[in-house]
LUMTORVO-401838 format. One line per field, with one value per residue (C-alpha): residue number from 0; x, y, z. Coordinates in steps of 0.25 Angstrom, whole numbers. Example, Ala and Ser with C-alpha at 12.3 -4.5 7.8 and 13.67 -1.06 7.14 Angstrom:
BEGIN
i <- c(0; 1) .
X <- c(49; 55) .
Y <- c(-18; -4) .
Z <- c(31; 29) .
# end
This chain:
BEGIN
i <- c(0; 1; 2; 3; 4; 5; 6; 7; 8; 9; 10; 11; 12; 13; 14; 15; 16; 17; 18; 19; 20; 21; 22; 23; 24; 25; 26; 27; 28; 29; 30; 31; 32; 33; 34; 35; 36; 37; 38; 39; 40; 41; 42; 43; 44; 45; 46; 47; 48; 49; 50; 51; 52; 53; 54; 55; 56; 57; 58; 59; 60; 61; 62; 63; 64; 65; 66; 67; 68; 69; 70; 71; 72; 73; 74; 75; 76; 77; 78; 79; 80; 81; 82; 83; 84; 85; 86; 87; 88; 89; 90; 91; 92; 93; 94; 95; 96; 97; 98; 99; 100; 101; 102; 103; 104; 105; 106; 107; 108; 109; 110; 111; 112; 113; 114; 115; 116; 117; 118; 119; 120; 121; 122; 123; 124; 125; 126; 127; 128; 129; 130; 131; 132; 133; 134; 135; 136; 137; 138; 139; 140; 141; 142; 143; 144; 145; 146; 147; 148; 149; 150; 151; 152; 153; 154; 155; 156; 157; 158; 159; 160; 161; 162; 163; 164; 165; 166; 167; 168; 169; 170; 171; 172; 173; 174; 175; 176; 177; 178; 179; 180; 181; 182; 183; 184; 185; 186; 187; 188; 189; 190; 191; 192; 193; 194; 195; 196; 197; 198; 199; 200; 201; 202; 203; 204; 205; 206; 207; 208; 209; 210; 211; 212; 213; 214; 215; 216; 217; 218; 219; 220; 221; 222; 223; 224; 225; 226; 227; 228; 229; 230; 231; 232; 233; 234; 235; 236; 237; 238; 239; 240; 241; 242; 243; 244; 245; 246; 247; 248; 249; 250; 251; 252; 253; 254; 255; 256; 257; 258; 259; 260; 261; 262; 263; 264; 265; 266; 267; 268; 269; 270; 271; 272; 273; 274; 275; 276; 277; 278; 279; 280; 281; 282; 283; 284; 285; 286; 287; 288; 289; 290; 291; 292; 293; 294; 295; 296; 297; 298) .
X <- c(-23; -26; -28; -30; -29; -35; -32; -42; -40; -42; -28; -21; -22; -22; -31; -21; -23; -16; -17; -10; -13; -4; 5; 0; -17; -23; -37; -44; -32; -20; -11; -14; 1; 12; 9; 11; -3; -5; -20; -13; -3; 1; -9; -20; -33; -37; -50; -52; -67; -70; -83; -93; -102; -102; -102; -89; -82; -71; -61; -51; -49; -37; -24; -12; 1; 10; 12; 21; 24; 28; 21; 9; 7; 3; -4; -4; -16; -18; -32; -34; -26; -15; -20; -16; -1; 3; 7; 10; 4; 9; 2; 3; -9; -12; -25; -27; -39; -40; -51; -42; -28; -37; -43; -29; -23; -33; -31; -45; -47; -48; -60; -61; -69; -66; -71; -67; -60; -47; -38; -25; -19; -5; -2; 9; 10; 22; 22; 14; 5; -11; -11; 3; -5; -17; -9; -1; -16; -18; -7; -6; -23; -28; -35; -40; -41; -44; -51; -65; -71; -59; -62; -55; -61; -52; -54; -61; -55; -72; -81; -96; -101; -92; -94; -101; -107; -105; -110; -101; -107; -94; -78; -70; -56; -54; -42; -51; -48; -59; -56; -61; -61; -53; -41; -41; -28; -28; -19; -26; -16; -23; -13; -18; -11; -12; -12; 2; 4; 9; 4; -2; -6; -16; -15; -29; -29; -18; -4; -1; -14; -14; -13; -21; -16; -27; -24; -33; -30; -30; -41; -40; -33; -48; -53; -42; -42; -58; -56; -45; -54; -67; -54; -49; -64; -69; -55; -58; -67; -71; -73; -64; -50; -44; -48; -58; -57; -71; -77; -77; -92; -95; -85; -78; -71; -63; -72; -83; -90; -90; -98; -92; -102; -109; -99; -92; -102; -92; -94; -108; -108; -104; -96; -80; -75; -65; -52; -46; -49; -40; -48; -42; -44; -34; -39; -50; -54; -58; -58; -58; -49; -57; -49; -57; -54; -64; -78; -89; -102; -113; -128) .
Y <- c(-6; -20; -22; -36; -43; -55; -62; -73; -80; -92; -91; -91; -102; -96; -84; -75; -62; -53; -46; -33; -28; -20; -25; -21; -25; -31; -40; -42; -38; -48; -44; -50; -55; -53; -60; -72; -78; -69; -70; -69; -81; -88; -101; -93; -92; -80; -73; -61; -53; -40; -35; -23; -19; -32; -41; -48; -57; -67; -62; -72; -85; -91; -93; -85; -88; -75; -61; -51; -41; -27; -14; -21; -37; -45; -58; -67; -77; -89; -96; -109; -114; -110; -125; -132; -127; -136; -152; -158; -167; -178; -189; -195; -194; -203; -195; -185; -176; -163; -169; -181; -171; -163; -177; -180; -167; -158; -156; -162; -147; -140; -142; -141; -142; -149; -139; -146; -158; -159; -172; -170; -184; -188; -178; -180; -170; -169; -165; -152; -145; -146; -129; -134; -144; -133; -124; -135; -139; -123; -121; -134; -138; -124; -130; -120; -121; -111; -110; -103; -101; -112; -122; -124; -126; -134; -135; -122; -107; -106; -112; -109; -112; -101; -91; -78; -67; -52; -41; -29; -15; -9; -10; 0; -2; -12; -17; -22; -23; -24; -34; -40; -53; -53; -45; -57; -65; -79; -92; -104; -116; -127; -139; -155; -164; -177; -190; -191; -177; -171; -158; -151; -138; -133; -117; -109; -94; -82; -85; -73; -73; -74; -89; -98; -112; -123; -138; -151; -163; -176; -170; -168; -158; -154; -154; -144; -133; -133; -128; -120; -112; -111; -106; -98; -92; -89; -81; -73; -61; -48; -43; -37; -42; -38; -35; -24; -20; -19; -18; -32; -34; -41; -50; -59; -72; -77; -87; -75; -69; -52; -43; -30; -16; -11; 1; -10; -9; -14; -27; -32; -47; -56; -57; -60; -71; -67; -73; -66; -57; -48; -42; -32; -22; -10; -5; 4; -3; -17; -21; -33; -35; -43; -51; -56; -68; -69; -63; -73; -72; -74; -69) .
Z <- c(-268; -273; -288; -294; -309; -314; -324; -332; -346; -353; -358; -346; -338; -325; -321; -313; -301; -296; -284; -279; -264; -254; -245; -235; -236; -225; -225; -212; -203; -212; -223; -236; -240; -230; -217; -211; -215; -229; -234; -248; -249; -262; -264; -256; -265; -268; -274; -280; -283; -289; -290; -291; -281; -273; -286; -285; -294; -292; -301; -298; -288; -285; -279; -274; -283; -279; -270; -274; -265; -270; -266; -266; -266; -278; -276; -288; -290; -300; -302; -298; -307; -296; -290; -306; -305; -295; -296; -307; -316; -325; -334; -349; -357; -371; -373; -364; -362; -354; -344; -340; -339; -330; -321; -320; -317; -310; -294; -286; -281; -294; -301; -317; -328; -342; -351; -364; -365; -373; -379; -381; -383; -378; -367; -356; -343; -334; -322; -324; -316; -321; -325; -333; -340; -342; -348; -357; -362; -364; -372; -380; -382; -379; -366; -359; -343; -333; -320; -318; -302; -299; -310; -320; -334; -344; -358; -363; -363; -362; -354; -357; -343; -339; -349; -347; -356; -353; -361; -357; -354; -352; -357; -350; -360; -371; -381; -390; -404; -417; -425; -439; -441; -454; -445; -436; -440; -432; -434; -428; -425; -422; -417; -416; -408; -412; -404; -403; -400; -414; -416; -430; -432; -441; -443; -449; -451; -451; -451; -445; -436; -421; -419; -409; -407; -401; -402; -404; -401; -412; -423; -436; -446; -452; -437; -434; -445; -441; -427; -432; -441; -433; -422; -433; -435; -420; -417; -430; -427; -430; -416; -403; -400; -388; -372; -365; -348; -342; -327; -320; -322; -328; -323; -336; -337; -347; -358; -355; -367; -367; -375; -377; -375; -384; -388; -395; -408; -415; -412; -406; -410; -400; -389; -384; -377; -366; -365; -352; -342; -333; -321; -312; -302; -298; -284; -292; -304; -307; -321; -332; -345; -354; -367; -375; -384; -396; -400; -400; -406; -396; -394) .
# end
């Protein structure tokens, strides 16, 4: 039996699959893994589609990182940023901006797109690989980066080019919660690095609330608690919190929006955005994990 996971999120850097076949399969005559020319080798690309009565998506394009063998083979795969972790990169910047780190760093053969353009001022990278550097800029500036149809987008954990609408018919199980806004407790930390470096924080909402961090780079302390409080306001909702499994049409991205049924007459105003997506498929049964990140209020 072969069963696949895949997994997509704007929080992750990486989109992953996985990949579990028997020992023994064959295609065209050749064994898959254990030969002396294997049509699964680490480095190989790989695609996988899923669809329904002919329609099939690409659910995942990428590259071979791993196989396991066991009672059955396990191939692991990483997107394209499998090509970002390899060579190094140094270079000292005065002011640098995400473009210009990206025109510096960024291998000929991988396109990309700068969605939203950063400064971050005095900046020094050693000898790090261009998805370190993504993942320093995540973590430090929350930069978002991830690759779509292998491209990668830089910037934005949304692109509106890219984002779609779907309007669901059907939910087959969920883990979502109902919230009022006035249960919502959120501690928004928002950090300004000045030119030198020096970092301050300024904290709006609950104490003991969840907290989201986000940095800017060189603005004011007024400027600061502003984008704070509208943060503070868009993640404060009355609305679902949590994830819902549904059949793989239509087929969802993260940065996508989602309506829930109608069932759901609890809430009707507005959609959800979608941070992550775990798609899978068991030998029978082909499925998609859908968490969402906040409501938004559209048409």
């Amino acid at each position: 039996m072969v069963s696949v996971e895949v997994v997509s999120s704007w929080d992750q850097l990486t989109d992953t699959a996985t990949l579990t076949v028997p020992k023994k399969i064959n295609w065209q005559g050749e064994p898959l893994v254990f030969s002396n020319n294997p049509i699964l080798k680490k480095g190989n690309p790989l695609s996988i589609e899923m669809g329904l009565n002919y329609r099939n998506a690409e659910w995942f394009k990428g590259y071979i990182t791993a196989i396991h063998a066991g009672k059955e083979v396990t191939v692991d795969c990483q997107d394209a940023m499998f090509l970002l972790k390899k060579g190094t990169f140094t270079k000292a910047y005065e002011k640098a901006k995400l473009s210009q780190i990206l025109r510096d760093m960024m291998p000929a053969s991988v396109p990309y797109e700068v969605v939203a353009d950063y400064d971050f001022g005095q900046l020094r990278i050693s000898n790090a690989t261009p998805a370190q550097v993504l993942e320093q800029l995540r973590q430090d500036y929350f930069v978002r980066s991830f690759f779509r149809d292998g491209k990668l987008y830089a910037g934005l954990a949304v692109v509106p080019k890219l984002q779609q609408t779907h309007r669901l018919k059907w939910v087959i199980d969920n883990n979502l919660e109902y919230i009022n806004k006035d249960e919502v407790k959120i501690l928004i930390k928002g950090v300004i690095m000045d030119a030198k470096n020096k970092k301050e924080t300024i904290e709006v909402g609950d104490k003991d609330g969840e907290v989201r961090t986000f940095h800017q780079y060189n603005i004011s302390k007024t400027e600061m608690k502003r984008l704070c409080e509208q943060e503070l306001e868009r993640l404060k909702y009355s609305g679902f919190r949590g994830s819902f499994t549904t059949f793989i049409e239509p087929y969802i991205n993260h940065g996508d929006v989602v309506y829930l049924p109608e069932l759901y007459d609890v809430d009707t105003e507005g959609g959800y955005l979608v941070k992550k997506v775990t798609r899978s498929f068991d030998g029978t049964k082909a499925r998609q994990n859908v968490e969402l990140e906040r409501k938004i209020l559209t048409d």
